[in-house]
Backbone as CSV, one residue per row, in Angstrom:
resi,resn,N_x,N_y,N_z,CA_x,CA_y,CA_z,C_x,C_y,C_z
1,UNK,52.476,47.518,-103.545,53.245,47.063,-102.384,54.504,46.334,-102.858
2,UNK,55.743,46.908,-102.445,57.181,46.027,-102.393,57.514,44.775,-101.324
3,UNK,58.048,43.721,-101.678,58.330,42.575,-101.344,59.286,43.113,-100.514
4,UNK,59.623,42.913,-99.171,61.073,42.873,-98.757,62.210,42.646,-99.444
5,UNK,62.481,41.734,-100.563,63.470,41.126,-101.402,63.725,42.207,-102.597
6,UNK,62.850,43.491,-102.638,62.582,44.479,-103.341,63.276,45.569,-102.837
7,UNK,62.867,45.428,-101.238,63.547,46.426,-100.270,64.810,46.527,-100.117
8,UNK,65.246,45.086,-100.431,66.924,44.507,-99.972,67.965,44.861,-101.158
9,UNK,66.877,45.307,-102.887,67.125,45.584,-103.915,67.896,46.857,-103.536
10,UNK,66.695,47.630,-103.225,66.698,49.130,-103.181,68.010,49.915,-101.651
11,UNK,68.100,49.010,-100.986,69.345,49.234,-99.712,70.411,49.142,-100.129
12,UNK,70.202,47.866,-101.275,71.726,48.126,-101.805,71.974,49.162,-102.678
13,UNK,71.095,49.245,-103.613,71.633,50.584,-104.904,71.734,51.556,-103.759
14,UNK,70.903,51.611,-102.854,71.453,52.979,-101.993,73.733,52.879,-101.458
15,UNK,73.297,52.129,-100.734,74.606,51.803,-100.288,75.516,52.202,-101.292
16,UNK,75.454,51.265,-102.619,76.467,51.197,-103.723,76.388,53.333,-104.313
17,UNK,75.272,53.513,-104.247,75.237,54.750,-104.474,75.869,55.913,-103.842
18,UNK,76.502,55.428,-102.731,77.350,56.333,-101.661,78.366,55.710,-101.391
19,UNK,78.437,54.131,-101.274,79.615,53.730,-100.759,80.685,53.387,-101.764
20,UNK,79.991,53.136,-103.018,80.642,52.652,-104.193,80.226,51.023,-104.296
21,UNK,80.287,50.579,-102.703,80.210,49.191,-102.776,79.307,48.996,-102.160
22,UNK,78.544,47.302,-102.040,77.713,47.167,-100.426,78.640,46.860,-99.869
23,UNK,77.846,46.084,-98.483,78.561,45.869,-97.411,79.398,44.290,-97.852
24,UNK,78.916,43.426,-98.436,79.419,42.013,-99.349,81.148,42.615,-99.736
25,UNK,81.138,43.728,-100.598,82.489,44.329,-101.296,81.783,43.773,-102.606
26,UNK,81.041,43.864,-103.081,80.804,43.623,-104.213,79.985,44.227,-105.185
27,UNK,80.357,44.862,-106.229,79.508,45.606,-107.065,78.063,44.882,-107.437
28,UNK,77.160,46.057,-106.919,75.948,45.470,-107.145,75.635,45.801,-108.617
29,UNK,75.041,44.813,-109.275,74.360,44.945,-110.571,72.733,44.083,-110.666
30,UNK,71.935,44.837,-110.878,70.345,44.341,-110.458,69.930,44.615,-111.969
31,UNK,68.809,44.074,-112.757,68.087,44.419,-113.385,66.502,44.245,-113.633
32,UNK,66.022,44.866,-112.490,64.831,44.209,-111.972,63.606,45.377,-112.995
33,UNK,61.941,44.436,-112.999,61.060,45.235,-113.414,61.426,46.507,-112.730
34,UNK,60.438,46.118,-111.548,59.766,46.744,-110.413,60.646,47.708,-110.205
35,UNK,61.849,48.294,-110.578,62.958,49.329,-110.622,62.506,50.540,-111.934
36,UNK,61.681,50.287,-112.576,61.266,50.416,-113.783,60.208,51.340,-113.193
37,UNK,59.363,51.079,-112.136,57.798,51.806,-112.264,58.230,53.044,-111.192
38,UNK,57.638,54.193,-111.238,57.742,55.207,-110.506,57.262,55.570,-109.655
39,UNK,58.006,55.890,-108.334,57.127,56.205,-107.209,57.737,57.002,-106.216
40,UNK,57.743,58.144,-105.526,57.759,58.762,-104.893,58.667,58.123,-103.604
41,UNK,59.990,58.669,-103.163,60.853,57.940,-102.430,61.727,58.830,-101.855
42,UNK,61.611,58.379,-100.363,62.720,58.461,-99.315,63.803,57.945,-98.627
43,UNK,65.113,58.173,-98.633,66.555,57.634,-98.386,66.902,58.140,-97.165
44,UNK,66.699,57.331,-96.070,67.496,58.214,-94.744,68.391,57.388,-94.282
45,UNK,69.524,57.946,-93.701,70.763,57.750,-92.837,70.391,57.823,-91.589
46,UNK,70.841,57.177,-90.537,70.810,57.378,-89.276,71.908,56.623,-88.246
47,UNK,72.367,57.359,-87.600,73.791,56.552,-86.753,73.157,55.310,-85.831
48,UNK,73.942,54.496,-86.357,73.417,52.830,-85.891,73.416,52.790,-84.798
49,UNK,74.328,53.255,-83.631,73.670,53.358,-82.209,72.695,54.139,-81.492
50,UNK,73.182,55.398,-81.776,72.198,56.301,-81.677,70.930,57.081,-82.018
51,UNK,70.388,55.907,-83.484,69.377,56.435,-84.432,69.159,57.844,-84.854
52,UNK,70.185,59.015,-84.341,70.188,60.096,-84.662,70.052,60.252,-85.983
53,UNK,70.068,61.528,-86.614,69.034,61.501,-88.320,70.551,61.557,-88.640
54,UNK,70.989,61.560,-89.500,72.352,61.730,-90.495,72.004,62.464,-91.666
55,UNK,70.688,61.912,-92.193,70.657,62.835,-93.788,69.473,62.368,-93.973
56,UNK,68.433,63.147,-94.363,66.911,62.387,-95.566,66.699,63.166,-96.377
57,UNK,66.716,62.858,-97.524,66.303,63.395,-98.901,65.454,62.930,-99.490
58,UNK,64.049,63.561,-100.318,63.176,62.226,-101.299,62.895,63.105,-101.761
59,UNK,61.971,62.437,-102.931,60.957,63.102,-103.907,59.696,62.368,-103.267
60,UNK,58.820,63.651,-103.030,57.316,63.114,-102.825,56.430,62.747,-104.044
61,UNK,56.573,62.865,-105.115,55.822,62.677,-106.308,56.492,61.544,-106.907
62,UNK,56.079,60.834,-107.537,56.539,59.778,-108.715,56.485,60.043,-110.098
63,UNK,57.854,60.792,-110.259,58.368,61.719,-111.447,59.175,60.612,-112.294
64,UNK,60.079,60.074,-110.878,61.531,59.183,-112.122,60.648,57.664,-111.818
65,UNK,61.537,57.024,-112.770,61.826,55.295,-111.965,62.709,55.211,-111.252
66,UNK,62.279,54.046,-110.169,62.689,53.876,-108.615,63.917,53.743,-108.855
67,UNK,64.708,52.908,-109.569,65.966,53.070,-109.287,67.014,54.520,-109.391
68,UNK,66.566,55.267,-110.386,67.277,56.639,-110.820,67.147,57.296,-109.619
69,UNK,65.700,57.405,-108.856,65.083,58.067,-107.685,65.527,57.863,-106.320
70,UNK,66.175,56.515,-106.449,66.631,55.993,-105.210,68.095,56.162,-105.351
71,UNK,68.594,55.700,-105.930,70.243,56.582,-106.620,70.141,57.925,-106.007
72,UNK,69.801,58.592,-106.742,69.740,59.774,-106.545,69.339,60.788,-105.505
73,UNK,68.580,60.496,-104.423,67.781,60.645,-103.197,68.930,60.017,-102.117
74,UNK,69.383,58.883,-102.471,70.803,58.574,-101.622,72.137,59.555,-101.472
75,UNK,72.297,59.866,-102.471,73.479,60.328,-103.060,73.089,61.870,-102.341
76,UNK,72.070,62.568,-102.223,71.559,63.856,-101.788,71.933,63.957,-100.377
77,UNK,70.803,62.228,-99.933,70.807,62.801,-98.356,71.918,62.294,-97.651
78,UNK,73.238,61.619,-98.437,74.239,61.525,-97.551,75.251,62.448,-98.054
79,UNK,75.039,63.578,-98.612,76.122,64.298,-99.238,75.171,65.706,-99.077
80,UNK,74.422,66.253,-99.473,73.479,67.352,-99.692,72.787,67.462,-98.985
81,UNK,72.614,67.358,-97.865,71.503,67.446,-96.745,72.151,68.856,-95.898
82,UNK,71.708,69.931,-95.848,72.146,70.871,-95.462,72.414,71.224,-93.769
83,UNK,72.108,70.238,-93.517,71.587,70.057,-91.772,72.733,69.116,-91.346
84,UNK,73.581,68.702,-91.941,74.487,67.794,-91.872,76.157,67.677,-92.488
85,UNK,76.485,67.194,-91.336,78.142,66.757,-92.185,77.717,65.480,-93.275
86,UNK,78.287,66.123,-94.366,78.400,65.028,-95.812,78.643,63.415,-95.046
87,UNK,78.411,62.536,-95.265,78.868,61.249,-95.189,80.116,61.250,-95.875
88,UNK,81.044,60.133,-95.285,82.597,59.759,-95.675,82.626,58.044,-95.908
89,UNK,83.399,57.724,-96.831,83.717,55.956,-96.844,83.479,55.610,-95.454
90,UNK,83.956,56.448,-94.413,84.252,55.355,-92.790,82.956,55.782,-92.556
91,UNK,81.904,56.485,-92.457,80.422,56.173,-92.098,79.811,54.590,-92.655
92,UNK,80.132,53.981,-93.740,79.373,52.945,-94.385,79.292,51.845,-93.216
93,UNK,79.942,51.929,-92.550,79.383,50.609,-91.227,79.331,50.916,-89.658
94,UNK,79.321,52.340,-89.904,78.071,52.963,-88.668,76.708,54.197,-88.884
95,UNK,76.554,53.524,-90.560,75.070,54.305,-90.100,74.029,53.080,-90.883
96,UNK,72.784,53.249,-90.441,71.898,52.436,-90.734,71.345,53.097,-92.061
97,UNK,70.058,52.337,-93.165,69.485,53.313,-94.141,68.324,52.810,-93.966
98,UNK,67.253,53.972,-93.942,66.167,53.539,-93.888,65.433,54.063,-95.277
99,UNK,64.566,53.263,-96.035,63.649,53.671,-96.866,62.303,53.791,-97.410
100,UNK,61.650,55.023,-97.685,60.192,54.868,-97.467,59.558,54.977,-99.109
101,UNK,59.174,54.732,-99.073,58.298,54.356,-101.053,56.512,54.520,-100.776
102,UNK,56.652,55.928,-101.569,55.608,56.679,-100.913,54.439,56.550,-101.914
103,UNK,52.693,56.613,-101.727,52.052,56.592,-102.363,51.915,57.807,-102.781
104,UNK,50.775,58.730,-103.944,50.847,59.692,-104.629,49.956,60.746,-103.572
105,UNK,50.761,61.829,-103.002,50.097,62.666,-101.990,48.565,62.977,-102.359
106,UNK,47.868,62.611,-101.382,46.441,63.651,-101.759,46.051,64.467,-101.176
107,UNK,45.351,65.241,-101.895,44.688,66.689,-100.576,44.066,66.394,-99.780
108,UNK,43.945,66.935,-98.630,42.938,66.387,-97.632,42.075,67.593,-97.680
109,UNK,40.729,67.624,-98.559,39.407,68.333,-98.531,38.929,68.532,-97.230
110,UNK,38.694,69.584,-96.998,38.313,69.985,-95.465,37.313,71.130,-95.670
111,UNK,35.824,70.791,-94.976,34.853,71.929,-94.686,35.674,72.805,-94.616
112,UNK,36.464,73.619,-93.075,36.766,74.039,-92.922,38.319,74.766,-92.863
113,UNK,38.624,75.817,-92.035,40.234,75.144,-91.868,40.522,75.348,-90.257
114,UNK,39.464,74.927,-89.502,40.119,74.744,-88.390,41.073,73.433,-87.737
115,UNK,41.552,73.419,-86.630,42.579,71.966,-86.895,41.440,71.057,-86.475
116,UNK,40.506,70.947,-85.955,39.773,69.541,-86.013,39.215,69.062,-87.171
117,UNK,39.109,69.938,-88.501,38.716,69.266,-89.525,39.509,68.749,-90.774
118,UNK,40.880,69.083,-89.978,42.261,68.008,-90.520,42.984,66.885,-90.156
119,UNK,42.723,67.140,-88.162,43.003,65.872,-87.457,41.852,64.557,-87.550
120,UNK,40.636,64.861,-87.688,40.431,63.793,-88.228,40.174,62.635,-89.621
121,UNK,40.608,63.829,-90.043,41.601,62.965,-91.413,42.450,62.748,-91.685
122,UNK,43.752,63.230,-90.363,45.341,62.466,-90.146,45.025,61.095,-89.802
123,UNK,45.659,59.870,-89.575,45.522,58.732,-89.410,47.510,58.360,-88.704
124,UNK,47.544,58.400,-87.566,48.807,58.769,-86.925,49.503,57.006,-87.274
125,UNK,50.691,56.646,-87.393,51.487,56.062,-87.956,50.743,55.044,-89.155
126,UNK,50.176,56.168,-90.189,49.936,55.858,-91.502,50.361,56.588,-92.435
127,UNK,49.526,57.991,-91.940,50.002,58.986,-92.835,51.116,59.723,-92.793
128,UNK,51.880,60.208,-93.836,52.487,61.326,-93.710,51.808,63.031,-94.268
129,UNK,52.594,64.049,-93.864,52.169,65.008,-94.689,52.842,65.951,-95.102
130,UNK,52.543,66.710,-96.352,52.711,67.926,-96.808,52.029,69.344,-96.653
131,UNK,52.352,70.116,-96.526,52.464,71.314,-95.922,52.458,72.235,-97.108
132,UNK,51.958,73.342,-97.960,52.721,73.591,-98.827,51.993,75.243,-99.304
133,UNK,52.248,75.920,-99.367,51.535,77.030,-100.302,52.414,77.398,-101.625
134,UNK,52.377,78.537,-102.356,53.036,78.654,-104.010,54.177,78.686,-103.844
135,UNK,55.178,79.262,-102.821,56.296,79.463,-102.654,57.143,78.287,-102.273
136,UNK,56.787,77.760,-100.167,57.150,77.189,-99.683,56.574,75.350,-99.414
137,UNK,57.006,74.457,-98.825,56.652,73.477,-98.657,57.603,72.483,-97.803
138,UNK,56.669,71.822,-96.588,57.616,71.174,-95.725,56.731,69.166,-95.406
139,UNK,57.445,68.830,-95.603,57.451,67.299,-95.267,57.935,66.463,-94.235
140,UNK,56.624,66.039,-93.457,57.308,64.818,-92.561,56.818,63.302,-93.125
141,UNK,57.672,62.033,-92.822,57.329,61.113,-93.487,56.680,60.264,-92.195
142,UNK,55.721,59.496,-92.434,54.630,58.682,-91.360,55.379,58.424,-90.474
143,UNK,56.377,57.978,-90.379,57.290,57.115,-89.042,57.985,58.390,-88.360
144,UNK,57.502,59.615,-88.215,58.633,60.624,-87.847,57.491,61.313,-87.115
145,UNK,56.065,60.886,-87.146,54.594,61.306,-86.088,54.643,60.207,-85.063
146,UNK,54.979,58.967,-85.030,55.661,57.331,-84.048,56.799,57.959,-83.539
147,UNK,57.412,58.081,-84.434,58.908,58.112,-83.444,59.505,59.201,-82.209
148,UNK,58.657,60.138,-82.656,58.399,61.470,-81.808,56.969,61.312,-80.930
149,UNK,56.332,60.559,-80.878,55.107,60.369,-80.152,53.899,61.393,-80.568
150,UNK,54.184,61.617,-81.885,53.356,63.053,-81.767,51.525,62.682,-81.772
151,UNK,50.733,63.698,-81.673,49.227,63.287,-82.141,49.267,64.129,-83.308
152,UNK,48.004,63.794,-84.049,47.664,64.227,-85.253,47.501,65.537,-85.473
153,UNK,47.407,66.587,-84.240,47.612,68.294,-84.035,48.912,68.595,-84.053
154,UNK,49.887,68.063,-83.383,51.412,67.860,-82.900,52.233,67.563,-84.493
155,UNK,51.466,66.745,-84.994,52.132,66.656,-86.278,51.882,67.479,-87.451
156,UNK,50.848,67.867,-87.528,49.921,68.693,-88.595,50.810,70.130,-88.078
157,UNK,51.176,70.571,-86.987,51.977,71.486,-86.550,53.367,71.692,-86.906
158,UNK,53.912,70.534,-86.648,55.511,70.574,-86.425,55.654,70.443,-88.202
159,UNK,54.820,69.733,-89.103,55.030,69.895,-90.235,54.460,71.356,-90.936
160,UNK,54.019,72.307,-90.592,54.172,73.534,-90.831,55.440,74.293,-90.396
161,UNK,55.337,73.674,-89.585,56.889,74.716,-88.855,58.357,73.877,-89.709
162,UNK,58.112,72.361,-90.181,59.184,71.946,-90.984,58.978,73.075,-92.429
163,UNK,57.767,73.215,-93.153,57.861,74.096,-94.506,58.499,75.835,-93.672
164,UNK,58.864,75.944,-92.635,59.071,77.261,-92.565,57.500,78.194,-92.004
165,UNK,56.434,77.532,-91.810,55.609,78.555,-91.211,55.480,78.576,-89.868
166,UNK,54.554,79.557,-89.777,53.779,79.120,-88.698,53.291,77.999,-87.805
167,UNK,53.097,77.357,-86.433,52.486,76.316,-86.506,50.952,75.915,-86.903
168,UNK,50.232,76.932,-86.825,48.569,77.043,-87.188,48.654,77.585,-88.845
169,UNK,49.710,77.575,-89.593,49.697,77.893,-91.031,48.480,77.563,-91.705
170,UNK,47.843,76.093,-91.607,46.877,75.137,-92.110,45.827,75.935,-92.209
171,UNK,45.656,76.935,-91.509,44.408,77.563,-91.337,44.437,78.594,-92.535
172,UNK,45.365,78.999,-92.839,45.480,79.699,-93.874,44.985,79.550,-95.119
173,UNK,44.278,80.648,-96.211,43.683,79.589,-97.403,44.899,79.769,-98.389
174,UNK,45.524,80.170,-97.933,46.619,80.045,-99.448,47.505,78.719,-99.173
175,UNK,47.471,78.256,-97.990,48.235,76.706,-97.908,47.418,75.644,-97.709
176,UNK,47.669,74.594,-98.353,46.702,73.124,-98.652,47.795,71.871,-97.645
177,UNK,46.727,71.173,-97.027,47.314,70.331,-96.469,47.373,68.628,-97.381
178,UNK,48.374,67.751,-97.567,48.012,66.647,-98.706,48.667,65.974,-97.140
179,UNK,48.359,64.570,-97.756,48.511,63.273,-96.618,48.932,62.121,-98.046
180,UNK,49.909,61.267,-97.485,50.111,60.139,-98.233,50.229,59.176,-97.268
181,UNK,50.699,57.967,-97.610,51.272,56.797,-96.647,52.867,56.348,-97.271
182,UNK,53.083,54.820,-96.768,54.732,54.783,-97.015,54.193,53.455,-96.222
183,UNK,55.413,52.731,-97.510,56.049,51.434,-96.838,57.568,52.060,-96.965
184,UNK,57.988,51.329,-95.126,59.305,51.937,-94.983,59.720,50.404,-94.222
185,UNK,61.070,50.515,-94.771,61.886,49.109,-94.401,63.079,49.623,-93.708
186,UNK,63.824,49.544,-92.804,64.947,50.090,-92.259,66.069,48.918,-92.131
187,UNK,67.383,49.079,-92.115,68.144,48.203,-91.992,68.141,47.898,-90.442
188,UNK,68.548,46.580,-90.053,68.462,46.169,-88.569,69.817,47.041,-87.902
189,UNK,71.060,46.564,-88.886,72.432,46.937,-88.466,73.002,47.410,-90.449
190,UNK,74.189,47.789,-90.208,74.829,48.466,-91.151,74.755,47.270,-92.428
191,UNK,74.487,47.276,-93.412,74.459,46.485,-94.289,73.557,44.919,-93.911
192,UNK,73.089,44.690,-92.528,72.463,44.122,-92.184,70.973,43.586,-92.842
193,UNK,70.122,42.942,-91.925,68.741,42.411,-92.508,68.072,43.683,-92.271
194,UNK,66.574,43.650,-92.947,66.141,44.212,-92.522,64.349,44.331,-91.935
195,UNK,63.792,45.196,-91.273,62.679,45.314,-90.668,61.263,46.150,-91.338
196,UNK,60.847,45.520,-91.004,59.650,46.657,-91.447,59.082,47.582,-90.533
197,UNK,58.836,48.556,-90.849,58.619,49.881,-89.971,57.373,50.126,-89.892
198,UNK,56.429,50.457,-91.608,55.183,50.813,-91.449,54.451,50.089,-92.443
């Protein structure tokens, strides 16, 4: 688990990672452990009035250390997000960043593969999930089953249809369903304090 004061770490390397600067004008320079250990991470943009999405990019696995990961996952989803106009200098104080620091996905073992013997091993604004067979693979992150109101069928769905399938894909044996969780901190306002989400 990250400290908020960890979170406030990680908002800024984002920021500085797109904006050049934070919101202060001042080059951030951090040299923290906890930047050091690796973990699986999400960078989203969203327009400060309208919470509309702007950009999300992550790695679901904990490959790099957090800071390279969070750098880098910034830099994607406000520039490389294919669903989106690139971010510009004049976005930096109308969009918000939200970030999620994900635990290591696990499979969710299931008797079967009908959807009741996956919904009740969704756990709705805890988990997130992955979707995935050899080819393809689609991801929603825990706060995006809340924010859409979805239930644990609704989500187990719409995240098949995010990897590109089917919505009943799950049933399939060549695709495996994994579930993780997420602490996600969002900024209140543009360079602002921030909140905890999940």
């Amino acid at each position: 688990m990250l400290s908020i004061d960890e979170f406030r770490i990680l908002v800024k390397l984002s920021r500085e990672s797109v904006f050049g600067l934070n919101v202060s004008g001042t080059v951030l320079n951090v040299n923290s452990d906890f930047l050091k250990n690796k973990h699986g991470v999400f960078v989203t943009f969203l327009d400060y009035k309208t919470h509309d999405l702007k950009g999300c990019v992550g790695f679901p696995y904990p490959v790099y250390e957090l800071s390279e990961a969070v750098c880098t996952v910034a830099k994607s989803a406000a520039f490389d997000d294919s669903r989106f106009e690139p971010l510009t200098q004049r976005d930096a104080g109308s969009v918000i960043i939200e970030i999620s620091v994900l635990t290591v996905p696990e499979l969710i073992d299931v008797n079967g593969l009908e959807s009741l013997d996956y919904i009740k091993n969704i756990c709705i604004g805890k988990d997130g999930l992955i979707v995935q067979n050899s080819i393809d693979s689609g991801l929603l992150l825990p706060q995006v089953a809340t924010d859409n109101n979805m239930d644990a069928l609704s989500f187990l769905e719409n995240t098949c249809l995010k990897a590109g399938f089917k919505k009943d894909a799950y049933k399939d044996e060549d695709v495996s369903v994994f579930k993780f969780q997420a602490q996600v901190f969002s900024e209140v306002s543009p360079g602002g304090d921030l909140i905890e989400k999940l």
